[in-house]
DSSP file (Angstrom, degrees, kcal/mol; ACC not computed):
  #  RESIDUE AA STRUCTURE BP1 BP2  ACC     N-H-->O    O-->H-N    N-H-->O    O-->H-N    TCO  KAPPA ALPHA  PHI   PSI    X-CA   Y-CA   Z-CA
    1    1 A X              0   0    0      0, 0.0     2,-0.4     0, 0.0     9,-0.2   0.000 360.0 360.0 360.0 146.7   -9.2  -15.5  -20.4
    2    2 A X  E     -A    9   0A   0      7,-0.8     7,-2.6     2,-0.0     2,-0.5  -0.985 360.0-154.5-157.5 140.7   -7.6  -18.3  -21.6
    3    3 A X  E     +A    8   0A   0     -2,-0.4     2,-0.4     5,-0.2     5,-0.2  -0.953  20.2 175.7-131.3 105.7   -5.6  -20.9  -19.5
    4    4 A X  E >   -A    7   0A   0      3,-1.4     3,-2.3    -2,-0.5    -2,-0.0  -0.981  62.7 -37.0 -37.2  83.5   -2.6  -23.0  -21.4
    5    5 A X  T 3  S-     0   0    0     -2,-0.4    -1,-0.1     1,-0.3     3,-0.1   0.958 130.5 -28.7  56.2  62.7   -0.4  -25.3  -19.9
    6    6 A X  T 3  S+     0   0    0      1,-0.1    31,-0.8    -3,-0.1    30,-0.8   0.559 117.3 106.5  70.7  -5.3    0.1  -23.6  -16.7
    7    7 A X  E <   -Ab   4  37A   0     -3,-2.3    -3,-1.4    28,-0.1     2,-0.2  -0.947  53.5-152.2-126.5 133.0   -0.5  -19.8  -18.1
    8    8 A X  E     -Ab   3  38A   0     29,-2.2    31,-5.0    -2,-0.6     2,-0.5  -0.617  12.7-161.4 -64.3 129.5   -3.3  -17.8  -17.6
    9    9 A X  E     -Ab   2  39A   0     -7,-2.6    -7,-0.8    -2,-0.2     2,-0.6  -0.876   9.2-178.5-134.2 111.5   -3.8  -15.3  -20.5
   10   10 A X  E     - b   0  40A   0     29,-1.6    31,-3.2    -2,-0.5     2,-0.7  -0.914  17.3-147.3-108.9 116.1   -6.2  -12.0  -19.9
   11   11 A X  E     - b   0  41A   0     -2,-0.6    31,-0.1    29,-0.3    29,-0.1  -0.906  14.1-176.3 -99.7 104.0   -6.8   -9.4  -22.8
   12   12 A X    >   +     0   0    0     29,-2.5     3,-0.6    -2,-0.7    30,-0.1   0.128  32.6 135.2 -90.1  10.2   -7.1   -6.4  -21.2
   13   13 A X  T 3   +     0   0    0     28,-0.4     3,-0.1     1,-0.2    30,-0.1  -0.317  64.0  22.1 -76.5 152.4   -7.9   -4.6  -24.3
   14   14 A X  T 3  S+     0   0    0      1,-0.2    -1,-0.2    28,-0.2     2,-0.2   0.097 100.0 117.7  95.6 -48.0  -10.9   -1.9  -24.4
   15   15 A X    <   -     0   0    0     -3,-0.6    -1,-0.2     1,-0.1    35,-0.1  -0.530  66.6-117.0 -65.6 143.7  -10.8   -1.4  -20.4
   16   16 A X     >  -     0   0    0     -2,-0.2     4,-2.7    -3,-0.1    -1,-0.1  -0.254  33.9-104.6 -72.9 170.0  -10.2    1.2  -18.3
   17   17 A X  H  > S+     0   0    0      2,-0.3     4,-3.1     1,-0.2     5,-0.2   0.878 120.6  54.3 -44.7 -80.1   -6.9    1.3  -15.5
   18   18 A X  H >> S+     0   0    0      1,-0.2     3,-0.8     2,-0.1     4,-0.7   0.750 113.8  32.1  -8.7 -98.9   -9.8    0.6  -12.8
   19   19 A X  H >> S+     0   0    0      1,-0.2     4,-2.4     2,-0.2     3,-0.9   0.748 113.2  61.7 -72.6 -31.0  -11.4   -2.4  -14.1
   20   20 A X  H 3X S+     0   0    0     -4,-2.7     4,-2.4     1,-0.2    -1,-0.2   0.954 111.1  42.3 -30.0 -59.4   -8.1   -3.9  -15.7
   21   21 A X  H <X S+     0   0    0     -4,-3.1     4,-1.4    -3,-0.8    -1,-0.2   0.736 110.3  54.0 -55.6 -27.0   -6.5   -4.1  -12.2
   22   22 A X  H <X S+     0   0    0     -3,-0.9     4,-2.4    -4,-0.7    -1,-0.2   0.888 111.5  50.7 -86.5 -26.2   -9.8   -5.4  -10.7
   23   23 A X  H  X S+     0   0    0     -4,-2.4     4,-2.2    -5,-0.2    -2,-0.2   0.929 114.1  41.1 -39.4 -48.8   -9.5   -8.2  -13.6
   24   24 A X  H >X S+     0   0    0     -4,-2.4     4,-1.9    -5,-0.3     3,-0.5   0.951 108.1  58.2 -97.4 -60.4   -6.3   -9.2  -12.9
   25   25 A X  H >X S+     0   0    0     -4,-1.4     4,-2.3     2,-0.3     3,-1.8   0.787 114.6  45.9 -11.8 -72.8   -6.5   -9.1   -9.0
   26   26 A X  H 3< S+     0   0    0     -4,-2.4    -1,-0.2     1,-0.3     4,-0.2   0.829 106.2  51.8 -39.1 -54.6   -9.1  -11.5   -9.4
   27   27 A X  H <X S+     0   0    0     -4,-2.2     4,-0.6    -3,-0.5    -1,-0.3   0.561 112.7  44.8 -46.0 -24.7   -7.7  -13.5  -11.6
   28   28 A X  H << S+     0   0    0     -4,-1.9    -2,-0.2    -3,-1.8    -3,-0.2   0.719 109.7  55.8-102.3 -31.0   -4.4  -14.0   -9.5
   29   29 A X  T  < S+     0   0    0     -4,-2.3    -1,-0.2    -5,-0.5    -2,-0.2   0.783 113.0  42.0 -67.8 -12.0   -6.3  -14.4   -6.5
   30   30 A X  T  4 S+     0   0    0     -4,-0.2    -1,-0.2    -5,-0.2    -2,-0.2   0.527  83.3 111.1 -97.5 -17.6   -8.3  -17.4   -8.4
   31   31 A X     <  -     0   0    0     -4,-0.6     2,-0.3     2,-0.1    -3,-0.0  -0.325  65.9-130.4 -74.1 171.2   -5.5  -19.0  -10.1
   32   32 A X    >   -     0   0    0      1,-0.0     3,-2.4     0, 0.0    -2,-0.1  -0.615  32.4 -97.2-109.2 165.2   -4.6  -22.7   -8.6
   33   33 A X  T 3  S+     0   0    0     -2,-0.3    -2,-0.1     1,-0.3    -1,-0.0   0.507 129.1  66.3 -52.7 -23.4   -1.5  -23.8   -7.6
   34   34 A X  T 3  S+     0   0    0      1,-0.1     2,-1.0     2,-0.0    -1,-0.3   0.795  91.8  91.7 -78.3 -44.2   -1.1  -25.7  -11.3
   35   35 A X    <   +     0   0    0     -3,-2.4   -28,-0.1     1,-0.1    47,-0.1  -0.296  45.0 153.2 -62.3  80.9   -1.1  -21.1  -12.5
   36   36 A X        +     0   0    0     -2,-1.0    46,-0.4   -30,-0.8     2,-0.2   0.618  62.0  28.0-112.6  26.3    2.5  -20.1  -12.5
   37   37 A X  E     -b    7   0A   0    -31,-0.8   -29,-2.2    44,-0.3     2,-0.4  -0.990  58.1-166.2-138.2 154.7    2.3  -17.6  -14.7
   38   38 A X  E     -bC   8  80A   0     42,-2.6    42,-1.3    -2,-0.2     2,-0.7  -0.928  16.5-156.4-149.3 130.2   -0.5  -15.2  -15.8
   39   39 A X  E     -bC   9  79A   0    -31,-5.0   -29,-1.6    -2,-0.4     2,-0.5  -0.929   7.3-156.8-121.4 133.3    0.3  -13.1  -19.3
   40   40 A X  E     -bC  10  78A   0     38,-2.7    38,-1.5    -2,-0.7     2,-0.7  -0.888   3.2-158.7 -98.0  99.5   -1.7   -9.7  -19.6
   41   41 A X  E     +b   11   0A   0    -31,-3.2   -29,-2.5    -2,-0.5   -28,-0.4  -0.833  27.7 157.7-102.0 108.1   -2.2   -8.4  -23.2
   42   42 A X        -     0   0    0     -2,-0.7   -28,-0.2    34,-0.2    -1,-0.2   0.898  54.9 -99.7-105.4 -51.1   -2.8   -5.0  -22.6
   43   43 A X     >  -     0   0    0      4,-0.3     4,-1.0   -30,-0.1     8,-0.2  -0.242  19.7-124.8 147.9 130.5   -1.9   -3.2  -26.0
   44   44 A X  T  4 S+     0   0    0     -2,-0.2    -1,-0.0     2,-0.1    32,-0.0   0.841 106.6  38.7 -94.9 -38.4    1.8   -1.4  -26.3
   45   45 A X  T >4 S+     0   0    0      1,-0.1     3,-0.7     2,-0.1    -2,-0.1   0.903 137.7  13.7 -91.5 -65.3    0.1    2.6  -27.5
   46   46 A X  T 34 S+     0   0    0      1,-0.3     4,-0.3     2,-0.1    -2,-0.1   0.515 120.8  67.7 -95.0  12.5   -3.0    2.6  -25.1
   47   47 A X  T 3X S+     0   0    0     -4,-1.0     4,-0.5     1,-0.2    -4,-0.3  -0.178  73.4  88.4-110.9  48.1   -2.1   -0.1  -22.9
   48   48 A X  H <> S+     0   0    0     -3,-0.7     4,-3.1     2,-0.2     5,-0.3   0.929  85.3  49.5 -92.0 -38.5    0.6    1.6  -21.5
   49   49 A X  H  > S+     0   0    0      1,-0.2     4,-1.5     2,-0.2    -2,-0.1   0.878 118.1  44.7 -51.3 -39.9   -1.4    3.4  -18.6
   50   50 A X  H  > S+     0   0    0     -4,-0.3     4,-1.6     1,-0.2    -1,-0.2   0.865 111.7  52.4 -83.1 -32.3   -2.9   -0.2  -17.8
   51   51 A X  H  < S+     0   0    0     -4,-0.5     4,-0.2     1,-0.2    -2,-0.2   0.950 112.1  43.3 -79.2 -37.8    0.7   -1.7  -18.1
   52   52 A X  H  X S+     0   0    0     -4,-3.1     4,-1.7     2,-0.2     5,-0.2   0.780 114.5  54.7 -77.1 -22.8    2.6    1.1  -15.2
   53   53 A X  H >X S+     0   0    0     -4,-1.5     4,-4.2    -5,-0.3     3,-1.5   0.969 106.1  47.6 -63.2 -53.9   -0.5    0.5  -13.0
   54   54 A X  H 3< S+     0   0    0     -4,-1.6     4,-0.5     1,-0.3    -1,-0.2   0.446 118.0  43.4 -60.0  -8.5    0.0   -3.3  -13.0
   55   55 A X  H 3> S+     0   0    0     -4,-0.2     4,-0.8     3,-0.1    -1,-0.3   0.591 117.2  45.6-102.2 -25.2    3.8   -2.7  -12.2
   56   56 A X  H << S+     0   0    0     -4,-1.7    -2,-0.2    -3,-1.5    -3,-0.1   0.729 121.1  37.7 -89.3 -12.3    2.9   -0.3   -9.8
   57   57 A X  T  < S+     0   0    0     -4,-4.2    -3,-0.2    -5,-0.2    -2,-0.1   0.992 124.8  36.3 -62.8 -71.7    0.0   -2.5   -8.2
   58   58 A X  T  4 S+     0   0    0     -4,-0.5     3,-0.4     4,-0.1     5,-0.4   0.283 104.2  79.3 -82.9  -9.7    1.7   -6.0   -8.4
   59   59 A X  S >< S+     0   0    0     -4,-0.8     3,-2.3     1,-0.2     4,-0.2   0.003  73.8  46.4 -88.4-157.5    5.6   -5.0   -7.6
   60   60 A X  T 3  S-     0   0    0      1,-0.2    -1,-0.2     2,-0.1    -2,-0.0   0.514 130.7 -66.8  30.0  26.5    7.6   -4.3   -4.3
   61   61 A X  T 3  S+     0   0    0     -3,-0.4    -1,-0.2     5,-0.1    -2,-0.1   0.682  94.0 142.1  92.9   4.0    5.7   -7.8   -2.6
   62   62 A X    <   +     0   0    0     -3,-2.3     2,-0.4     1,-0.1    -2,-0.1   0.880  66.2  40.6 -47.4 -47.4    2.3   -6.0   -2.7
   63   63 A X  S    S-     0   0    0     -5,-0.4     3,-0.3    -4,-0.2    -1,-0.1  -0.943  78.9-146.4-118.0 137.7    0.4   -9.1   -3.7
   64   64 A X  S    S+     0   0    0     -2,-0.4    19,-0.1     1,-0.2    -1,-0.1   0.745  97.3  59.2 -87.3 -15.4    1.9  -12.1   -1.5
   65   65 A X  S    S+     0   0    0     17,-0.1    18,-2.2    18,-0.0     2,-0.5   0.883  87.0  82.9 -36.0 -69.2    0.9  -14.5   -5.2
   66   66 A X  E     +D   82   0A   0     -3,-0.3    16,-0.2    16,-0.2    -3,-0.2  -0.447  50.9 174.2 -78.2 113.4    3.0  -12.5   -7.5
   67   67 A X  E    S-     0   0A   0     14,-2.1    15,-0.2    -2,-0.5     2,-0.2   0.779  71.5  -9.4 -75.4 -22.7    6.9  -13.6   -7.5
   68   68 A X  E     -     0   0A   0     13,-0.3    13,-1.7     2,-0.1     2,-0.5  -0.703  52.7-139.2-178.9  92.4    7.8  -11.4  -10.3
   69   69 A X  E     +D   80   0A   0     -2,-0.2     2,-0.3    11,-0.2    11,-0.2  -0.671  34.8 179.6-101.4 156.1    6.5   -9.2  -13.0
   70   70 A X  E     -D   79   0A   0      9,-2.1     9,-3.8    -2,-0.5    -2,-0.1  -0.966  34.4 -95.9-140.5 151.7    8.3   -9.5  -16.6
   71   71 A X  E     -D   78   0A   0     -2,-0.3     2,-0.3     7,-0.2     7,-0.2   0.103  42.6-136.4 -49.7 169.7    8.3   -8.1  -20.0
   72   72 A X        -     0   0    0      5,-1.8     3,-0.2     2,-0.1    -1,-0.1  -0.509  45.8 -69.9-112.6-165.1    6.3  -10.3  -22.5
   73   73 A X  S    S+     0   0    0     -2,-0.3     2,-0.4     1,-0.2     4,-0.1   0.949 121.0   0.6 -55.1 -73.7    7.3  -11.3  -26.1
   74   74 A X  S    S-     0   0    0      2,-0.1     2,-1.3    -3,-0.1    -1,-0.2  -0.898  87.3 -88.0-118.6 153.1    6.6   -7.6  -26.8
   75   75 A X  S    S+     0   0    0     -2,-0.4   -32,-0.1     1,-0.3    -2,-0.0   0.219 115.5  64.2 -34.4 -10.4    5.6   -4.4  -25.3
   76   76 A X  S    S+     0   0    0     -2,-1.3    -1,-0.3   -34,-0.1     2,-0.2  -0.516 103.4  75.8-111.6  42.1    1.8   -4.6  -25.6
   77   77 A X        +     0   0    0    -36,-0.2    -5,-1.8    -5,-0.1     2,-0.3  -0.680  51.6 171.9-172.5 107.6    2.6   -7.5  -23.3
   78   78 A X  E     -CD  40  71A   0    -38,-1.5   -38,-2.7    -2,-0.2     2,-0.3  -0.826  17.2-165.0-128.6 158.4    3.5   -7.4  -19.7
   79   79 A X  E     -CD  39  70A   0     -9,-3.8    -9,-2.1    -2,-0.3     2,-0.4  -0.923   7.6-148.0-129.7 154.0    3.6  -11.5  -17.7
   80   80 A X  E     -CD  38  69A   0    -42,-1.3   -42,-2.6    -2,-0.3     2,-0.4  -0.933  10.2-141.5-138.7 150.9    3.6  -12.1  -13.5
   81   81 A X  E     -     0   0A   0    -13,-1.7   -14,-2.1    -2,-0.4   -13,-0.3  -0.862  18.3-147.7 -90.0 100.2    5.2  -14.7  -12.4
   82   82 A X  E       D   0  66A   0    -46,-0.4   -16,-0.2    -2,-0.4   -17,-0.1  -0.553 360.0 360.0-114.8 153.0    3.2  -16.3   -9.4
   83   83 A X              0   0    0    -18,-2.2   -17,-0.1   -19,-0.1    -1,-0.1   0.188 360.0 360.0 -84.5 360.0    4.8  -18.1   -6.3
């Protein structure tokens, strides 16, 4: 993890679906109000399984934190956008 100017940044590489999601759940549940972003480098060929949980986890208002998930700079690279 690595925290920049307001973004939280989590390398997800090397874990399985499980433990990604329980990573980043934690992590958004820990960021402070100063976190309004959090950017997930999951990996664009094997992080794709980890990248459709984390849209299917974190979308439709699921986690009352997350405003918003969006593509990153590239495909191995998925950001939410926190409230």
């Amino acid at each position: 993890m690595n925290l920049t100017s307001g973004i939280i940044e989590i390398d997800l590489h090397g874990l399985r679906v499980e433990e990604a999601i329980k990573k980043v759940k934690s992590e958004v549940r820990k960021a402070s109000g100063s976190v309004y972003k959090i950017r997930l480098i999951h990996g664009y060929h094997g992080g794709t399984r980890i990248r459709e949980a984390i849209e299917d986890e974190f979308s439709y208002g699921r986690e009352e934190k997350v405003k918003s998930i969006v593509p990153g700079s590239n495909p191995g690279i998925t950001e939410l956008v926190l409230r």
